[in-house]
PyMOL Python script that loads the backbone (N, CA, C, O; Angstrom):
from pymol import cmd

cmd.read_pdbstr("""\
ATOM      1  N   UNK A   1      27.645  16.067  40.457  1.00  0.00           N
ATOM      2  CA  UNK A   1      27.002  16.573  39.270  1.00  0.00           C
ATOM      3  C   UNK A   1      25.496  16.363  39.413  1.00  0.00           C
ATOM      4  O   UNK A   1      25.070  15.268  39.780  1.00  0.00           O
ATOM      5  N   UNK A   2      24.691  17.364  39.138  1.00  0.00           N
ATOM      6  CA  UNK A   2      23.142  17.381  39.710  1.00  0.00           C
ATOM      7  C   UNK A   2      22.690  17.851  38.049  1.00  0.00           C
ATOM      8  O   UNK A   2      23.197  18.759  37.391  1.00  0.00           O
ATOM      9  N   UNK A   3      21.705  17.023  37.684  1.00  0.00           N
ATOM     10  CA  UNK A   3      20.796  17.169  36.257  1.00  0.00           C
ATOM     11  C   UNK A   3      19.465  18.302  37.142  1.00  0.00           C
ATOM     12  O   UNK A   3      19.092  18.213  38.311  1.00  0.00           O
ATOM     13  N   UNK A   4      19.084  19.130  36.254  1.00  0.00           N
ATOM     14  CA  UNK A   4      18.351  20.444  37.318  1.00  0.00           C
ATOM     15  C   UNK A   4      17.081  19.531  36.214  1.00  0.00           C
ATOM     16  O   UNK A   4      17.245  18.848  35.203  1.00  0.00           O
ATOM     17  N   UNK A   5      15.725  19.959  37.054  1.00  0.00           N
ATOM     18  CA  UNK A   5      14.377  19.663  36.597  1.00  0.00           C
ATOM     19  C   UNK A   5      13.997  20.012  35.248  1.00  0.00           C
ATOM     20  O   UNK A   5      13.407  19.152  34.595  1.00  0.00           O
ATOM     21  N   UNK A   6      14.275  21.305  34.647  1.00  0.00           N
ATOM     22  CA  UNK A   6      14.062  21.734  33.914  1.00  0.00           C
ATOM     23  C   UNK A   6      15.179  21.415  33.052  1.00  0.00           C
ATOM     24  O   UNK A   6      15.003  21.979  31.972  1.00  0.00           O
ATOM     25  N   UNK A   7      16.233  20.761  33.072  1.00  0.00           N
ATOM     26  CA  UNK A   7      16.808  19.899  32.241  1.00  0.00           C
ATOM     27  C   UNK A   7      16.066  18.690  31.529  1.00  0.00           C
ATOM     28  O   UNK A   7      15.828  18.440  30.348  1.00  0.00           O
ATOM     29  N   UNK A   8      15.861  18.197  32.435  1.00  0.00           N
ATOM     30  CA  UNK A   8      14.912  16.756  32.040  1.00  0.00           C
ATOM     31  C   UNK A   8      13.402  16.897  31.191  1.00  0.00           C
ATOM     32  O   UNK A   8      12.869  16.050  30.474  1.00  0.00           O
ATOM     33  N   UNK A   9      12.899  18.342  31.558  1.00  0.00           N
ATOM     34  CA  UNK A   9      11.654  18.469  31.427  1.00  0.00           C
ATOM     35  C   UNK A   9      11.982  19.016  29.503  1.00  0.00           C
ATOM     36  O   UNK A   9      11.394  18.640  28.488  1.00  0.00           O
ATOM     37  N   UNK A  10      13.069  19.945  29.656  1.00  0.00           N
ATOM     38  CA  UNK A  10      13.493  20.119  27.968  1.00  0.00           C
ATOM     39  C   UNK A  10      13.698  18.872  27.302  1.00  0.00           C
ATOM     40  O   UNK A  10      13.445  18.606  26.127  1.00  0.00           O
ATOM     41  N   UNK A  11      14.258  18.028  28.320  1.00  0.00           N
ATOM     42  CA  UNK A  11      15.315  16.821  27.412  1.00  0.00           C
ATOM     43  C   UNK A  11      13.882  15.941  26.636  1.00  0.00           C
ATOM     44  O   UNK A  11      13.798  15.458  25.507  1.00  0.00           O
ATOM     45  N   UNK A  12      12.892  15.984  27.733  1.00  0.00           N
ATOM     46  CA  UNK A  12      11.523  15.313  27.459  1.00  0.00           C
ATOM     47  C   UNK A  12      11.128  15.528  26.036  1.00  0.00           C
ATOM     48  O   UNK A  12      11.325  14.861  25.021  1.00  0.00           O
ATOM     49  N   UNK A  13      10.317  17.017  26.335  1.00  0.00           N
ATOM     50  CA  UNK A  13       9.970  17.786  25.163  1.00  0.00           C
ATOM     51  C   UNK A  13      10.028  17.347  23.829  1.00  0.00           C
ATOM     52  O   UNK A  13       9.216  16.959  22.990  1.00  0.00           O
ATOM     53  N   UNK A  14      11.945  17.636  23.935  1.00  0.00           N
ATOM     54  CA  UNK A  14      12.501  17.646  22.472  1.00  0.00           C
ATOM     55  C   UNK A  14      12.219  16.235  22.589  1.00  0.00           C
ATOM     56  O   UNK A  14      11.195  16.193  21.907  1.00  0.00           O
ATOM     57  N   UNK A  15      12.377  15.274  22.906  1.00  0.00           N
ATOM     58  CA  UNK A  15      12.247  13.594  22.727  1.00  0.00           C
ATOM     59  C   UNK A  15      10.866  13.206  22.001  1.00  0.00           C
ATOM     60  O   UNK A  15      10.744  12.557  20.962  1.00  0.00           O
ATOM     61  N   UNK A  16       9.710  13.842  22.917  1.00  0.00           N
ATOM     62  CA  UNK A  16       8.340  13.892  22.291  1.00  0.00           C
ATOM     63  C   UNK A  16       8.012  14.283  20.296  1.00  0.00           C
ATOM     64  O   UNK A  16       7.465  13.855  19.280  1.00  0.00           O
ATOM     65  N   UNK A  17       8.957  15.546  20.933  1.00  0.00           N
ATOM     66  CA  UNK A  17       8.518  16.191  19.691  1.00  0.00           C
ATOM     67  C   UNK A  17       9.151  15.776  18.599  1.00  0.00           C
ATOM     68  O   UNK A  17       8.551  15.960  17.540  1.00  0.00           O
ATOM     69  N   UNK A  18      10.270  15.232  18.554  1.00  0.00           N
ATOM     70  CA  UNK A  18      11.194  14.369  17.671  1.00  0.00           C
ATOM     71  C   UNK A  18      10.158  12.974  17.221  1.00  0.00           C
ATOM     72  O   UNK A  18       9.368  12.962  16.277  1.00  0.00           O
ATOM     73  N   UNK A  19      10.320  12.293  17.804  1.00  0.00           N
ATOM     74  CA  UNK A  19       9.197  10.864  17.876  1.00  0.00           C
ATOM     75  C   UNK A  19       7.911  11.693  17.236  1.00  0.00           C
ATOM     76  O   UNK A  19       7.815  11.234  16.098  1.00  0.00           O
ATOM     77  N   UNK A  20       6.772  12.793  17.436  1.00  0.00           N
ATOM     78  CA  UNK A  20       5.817  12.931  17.014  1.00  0.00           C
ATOM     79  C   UNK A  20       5.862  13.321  15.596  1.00  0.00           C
ATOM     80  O   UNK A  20       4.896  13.153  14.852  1.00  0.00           O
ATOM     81  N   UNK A  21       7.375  14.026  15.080  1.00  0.00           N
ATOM     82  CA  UNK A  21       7.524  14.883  13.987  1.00  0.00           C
ATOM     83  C   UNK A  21       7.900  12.887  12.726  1.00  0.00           C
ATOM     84  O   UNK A  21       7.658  12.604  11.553  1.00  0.00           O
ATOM     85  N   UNK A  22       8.449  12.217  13.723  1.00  0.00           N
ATOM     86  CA  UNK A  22       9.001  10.794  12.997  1.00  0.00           C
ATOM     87  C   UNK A  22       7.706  10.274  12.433  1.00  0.00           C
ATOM     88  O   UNK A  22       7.420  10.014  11.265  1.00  0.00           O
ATOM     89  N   UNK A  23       6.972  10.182  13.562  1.00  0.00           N
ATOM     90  CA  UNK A  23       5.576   9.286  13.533  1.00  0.00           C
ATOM     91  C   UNK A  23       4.946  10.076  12.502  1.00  0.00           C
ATOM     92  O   UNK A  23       4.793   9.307  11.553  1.00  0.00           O
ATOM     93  N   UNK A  24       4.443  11.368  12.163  1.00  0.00           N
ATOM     94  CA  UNK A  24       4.056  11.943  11.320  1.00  0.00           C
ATOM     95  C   UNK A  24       4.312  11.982   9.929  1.00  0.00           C
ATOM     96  O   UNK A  24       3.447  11.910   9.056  1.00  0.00           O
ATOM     97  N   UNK A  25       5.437  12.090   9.766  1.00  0.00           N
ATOM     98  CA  UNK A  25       6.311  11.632   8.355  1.00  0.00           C
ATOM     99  C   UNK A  25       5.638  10.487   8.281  1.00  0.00           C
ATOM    100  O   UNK A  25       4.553  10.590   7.708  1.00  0.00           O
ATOM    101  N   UNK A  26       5.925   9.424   8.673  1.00  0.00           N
ATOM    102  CA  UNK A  26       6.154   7.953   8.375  1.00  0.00           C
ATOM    103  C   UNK A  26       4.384   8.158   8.160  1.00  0.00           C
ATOM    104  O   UNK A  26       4.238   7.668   7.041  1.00  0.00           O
ATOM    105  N   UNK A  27       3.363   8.488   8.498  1.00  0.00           N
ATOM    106  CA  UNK A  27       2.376   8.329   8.373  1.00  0.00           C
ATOM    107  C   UNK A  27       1.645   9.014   7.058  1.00  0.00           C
ATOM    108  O   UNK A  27       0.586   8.642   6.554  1.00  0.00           O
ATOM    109  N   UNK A  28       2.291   9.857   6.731  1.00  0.00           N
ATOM    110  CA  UNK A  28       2.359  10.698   5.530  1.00  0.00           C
ATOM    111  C   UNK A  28       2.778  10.290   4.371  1.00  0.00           C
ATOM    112  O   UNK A  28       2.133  10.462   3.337  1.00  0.00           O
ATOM    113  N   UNK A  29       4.274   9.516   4.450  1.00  0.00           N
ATOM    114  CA  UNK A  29       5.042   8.764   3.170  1.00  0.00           C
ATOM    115  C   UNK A  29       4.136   7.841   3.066  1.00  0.00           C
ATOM    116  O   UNK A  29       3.976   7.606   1.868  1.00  0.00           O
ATOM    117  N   UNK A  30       3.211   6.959   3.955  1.00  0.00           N
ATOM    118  CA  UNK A  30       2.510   5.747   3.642  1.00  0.00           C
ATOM    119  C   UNK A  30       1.125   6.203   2.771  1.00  0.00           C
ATOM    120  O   UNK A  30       0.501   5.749   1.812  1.00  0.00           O
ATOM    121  N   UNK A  31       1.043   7.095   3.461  1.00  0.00           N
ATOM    122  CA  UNK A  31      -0.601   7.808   3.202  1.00  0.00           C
ATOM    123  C   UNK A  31      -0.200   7.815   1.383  1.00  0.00           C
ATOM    124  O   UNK A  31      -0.697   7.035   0.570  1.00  0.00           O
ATOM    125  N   UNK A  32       0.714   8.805   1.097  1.00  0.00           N
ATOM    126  CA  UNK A  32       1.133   9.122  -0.251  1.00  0.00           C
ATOM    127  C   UNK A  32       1.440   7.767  -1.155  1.00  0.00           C
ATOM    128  O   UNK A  32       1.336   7.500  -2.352  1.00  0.00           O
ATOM    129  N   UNK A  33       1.842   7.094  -0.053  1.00  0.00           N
ATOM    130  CA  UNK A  33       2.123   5.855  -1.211  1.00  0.00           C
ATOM    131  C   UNK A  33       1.348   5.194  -1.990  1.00  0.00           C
ATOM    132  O   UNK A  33       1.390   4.869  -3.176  1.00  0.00           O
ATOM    133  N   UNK A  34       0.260   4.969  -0.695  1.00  0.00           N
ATOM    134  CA  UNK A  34      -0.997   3.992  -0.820  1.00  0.00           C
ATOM    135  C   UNK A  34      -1.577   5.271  -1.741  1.00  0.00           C
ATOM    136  O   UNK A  34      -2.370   4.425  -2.153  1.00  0.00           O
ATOM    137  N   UNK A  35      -1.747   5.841  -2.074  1.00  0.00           N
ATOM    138  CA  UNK A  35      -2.413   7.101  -3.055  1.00  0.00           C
ATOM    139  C   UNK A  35      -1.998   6.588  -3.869  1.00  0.00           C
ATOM    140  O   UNK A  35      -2.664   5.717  -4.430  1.00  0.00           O
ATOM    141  N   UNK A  36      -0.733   6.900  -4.284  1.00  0.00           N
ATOM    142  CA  UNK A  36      -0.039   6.903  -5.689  1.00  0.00           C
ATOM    143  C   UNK A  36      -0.972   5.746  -6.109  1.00  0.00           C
ATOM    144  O   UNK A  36      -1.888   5.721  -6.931  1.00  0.00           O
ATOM    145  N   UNK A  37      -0.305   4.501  -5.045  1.00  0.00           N
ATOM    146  CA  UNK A  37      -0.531   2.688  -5.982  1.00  0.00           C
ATOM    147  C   UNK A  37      -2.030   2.721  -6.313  1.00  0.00           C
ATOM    148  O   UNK A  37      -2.385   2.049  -7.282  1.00  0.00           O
ATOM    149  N   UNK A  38      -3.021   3.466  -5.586  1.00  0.00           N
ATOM    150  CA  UNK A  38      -4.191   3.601  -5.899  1.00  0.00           C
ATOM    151  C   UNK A  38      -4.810   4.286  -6.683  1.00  0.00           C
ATOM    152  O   UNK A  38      -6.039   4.253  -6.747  1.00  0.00           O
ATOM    153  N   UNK A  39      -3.948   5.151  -7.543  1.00  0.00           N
ATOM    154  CA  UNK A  39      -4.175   6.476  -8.740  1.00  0.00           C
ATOM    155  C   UNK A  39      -3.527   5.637  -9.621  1.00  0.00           C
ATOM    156  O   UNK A  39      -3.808   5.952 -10.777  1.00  0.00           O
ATOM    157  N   UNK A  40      -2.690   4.591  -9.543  1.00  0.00           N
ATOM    158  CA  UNK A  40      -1.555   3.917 -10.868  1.00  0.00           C
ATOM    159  C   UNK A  40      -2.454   2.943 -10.811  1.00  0.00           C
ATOM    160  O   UNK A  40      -2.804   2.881 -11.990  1.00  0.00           O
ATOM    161  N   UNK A  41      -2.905   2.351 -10.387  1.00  0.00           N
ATOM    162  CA  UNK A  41      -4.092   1.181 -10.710  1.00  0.00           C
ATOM    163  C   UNK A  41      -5.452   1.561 -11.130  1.00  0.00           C
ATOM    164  O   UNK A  41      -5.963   0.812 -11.961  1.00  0.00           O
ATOM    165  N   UNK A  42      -6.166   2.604 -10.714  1.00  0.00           N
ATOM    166  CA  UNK A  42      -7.171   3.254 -11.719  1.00  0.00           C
ATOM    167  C   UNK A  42      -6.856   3.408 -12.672  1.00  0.00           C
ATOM    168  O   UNK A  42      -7.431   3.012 -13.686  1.00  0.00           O
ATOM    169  N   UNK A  43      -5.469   4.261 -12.591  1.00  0.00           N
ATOM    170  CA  UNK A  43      -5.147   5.071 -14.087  1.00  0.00           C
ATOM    171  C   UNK A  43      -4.819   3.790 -15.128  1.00  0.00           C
ATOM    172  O   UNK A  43      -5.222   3.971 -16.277  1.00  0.00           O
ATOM    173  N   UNK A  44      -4.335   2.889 -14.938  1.00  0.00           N
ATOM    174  CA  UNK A  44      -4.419   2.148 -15.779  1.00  0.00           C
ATOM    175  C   UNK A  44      -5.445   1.219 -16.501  1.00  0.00           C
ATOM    176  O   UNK A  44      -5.352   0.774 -17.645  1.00  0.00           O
ATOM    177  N   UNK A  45      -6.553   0.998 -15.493  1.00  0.00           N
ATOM    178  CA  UNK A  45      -7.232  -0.324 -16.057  1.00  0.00           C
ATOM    179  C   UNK A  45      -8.313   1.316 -16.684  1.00  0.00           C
ATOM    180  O   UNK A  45      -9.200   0.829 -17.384  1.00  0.00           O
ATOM    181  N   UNK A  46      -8.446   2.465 -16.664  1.00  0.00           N
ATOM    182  CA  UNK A  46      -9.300   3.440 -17.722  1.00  0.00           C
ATOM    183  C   UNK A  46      -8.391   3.799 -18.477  1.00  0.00           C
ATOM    184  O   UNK A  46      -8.997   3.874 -19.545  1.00  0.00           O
ATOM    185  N   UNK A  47      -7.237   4.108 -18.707  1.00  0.00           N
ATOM    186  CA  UNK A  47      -6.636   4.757 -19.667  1.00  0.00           C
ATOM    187  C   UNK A  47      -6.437   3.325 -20.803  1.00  0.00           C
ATOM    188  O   UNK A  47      -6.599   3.311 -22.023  1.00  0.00           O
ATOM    189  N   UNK A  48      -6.134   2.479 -20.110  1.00  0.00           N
ATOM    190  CA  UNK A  48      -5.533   1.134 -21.413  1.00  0.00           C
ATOM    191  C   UNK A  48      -6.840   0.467 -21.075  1.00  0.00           C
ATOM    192  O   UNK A  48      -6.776   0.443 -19.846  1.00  0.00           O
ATOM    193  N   UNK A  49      -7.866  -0.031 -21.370  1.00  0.00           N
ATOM    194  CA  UNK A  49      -8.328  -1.105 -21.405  1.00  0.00           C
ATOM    195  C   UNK A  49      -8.271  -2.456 -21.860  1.00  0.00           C
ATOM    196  O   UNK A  49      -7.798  -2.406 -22.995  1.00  0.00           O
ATOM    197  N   UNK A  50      -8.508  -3.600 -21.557  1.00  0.00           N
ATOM    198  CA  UNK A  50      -8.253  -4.614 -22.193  1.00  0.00           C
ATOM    199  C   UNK A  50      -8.527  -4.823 -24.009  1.00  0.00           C
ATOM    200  O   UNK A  50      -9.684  -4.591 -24.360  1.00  0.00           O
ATOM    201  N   UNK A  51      -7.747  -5.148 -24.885  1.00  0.00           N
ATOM    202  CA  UNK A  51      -8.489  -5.241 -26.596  1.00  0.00           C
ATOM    203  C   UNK A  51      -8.332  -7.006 -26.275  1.00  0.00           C
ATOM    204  O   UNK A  51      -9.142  -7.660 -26.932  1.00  0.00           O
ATOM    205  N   UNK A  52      -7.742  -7.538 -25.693  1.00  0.00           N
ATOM    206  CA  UNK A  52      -7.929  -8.742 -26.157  1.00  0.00           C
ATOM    207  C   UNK A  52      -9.211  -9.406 -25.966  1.00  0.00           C
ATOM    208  O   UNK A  52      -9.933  -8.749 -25.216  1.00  0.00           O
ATOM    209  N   UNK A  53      -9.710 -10.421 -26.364  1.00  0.00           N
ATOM    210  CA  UNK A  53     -10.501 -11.078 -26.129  1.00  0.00           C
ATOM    211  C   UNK A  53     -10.370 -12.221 -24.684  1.00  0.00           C
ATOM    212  O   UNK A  53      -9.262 -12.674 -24.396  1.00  0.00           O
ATOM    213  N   UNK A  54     -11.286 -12.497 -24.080  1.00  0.00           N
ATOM    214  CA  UNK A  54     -11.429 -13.535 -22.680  1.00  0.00           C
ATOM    215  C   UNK A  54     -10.642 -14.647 -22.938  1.00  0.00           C
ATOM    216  O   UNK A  54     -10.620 -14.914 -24.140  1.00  0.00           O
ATOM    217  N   UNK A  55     -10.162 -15.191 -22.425  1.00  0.00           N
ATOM    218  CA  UNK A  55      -9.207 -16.615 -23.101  1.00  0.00           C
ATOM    219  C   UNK A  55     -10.367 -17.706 -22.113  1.00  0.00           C
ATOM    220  O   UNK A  55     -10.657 -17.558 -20.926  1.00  0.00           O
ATOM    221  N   UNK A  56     -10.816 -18.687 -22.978  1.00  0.00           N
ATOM    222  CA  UNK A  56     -11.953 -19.640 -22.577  1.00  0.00           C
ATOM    223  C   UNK A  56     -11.053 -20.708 -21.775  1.00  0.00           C
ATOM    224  O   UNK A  56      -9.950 -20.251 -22.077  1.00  0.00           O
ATOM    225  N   UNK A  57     -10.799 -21.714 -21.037  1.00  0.00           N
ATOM    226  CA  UNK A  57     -10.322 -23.229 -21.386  1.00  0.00           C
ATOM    227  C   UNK A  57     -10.883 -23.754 -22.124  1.00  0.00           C
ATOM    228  O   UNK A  57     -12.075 -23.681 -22.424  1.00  0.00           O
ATOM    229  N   UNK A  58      -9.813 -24.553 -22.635  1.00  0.00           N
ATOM    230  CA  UNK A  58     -10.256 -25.215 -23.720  1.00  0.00           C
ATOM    231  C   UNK A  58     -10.521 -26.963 -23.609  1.00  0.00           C
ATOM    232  O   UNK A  58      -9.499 -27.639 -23.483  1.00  0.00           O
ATOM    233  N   UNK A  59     -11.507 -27.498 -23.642  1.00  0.00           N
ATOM    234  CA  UNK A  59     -11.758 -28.863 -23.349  1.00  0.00           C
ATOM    235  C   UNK A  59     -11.028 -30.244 -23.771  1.00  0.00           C
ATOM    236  O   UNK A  59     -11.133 -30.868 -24.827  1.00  0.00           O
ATOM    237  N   UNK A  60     -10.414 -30.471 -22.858  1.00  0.00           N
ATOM    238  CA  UNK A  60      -9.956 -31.755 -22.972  1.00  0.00           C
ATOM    239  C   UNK A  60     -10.974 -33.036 -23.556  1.00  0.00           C
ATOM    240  O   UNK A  60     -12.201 -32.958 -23.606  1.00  0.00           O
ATOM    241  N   UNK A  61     -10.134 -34.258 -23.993  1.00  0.00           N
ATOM    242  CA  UNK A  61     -10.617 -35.199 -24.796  1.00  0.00           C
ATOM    243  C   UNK A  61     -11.637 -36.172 -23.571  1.00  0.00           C
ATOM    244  O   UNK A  61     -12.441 -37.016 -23.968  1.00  0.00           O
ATOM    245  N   UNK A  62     -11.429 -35.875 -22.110  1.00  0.00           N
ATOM    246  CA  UNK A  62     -11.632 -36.351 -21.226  1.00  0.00           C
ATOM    247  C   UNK A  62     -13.590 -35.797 -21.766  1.00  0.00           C
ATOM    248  O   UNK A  62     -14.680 -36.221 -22.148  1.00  0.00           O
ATOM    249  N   UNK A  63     -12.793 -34.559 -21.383  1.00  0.00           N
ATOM    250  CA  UNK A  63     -14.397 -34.205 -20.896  1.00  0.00           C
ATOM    251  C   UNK A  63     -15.162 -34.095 -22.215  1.00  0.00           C
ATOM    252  O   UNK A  63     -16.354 -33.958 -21.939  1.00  0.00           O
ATOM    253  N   UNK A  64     -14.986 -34.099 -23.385  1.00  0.00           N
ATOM    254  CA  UNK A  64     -15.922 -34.385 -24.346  1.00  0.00           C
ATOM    255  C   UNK A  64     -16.719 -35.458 -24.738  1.00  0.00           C
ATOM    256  O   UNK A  64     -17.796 -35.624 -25.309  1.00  0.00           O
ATOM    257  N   UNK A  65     -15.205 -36.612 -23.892  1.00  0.00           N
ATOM    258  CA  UNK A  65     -16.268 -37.660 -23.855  1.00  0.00           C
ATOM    259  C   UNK A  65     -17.824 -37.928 -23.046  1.00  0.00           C
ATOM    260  O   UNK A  65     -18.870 -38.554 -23.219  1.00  0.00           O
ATOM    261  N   UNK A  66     -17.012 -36.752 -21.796  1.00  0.00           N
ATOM    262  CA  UNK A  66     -17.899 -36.962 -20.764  1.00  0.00           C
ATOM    263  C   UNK A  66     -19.626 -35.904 -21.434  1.00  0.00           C
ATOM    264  O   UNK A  66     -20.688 -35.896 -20.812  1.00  0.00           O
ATOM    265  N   UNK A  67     -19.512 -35.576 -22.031  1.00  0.00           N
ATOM    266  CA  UNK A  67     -20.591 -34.761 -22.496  1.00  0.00           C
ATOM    267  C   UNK A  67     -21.194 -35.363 -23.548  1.00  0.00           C
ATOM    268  O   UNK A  67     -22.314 -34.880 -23.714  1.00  0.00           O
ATOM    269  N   UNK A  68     -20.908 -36.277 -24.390  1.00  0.00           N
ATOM    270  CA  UNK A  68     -21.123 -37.158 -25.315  1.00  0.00           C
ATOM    271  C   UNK A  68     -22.203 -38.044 -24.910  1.00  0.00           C
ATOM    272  O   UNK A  68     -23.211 -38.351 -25.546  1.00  0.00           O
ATOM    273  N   UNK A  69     -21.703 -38.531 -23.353  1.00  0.00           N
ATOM    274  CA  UNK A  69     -22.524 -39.456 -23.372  1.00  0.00           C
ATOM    275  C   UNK A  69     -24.028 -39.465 -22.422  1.00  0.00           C
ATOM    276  O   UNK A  69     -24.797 -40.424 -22.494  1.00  0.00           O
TER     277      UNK A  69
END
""", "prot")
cmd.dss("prot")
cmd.show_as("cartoon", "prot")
cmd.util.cbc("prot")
cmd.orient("prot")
């Protein structure tokens, strides 16, 4: 049984072109993803903005003393 040149040279091809069509996708679904998460994180911190107010810490008995004196 003899595999002819131009067997191998198709078998190639399609192998390439399979793997390049994979690699492409996969580079595309990421591309889109990282979009989205990057349009859902704008879109949120302009569409909702914060109403609450800053939350301060609030000082311990430690350190009031320490400012006291």
């Amino acid at each position: 049984m003899s595999i002819s040149i131009q067997t191998l040279n198709d078998t190639l091809i399609a192998l390439i072109t399979t793997v390049g069509i994979a690699v492409a996708l996969s580079l595309a679904f990421l591309a889109a993803g990282a979009f989205a998460q990057r349009r859902r994180t704008h879109g949120r911190s302009a569409v909702h903005p914060v109403a609450a107010p800053a939350q301060h810490p609030t000082q311990t008995a430690d350190a009031r003393e320490l400012v006291l004196r």
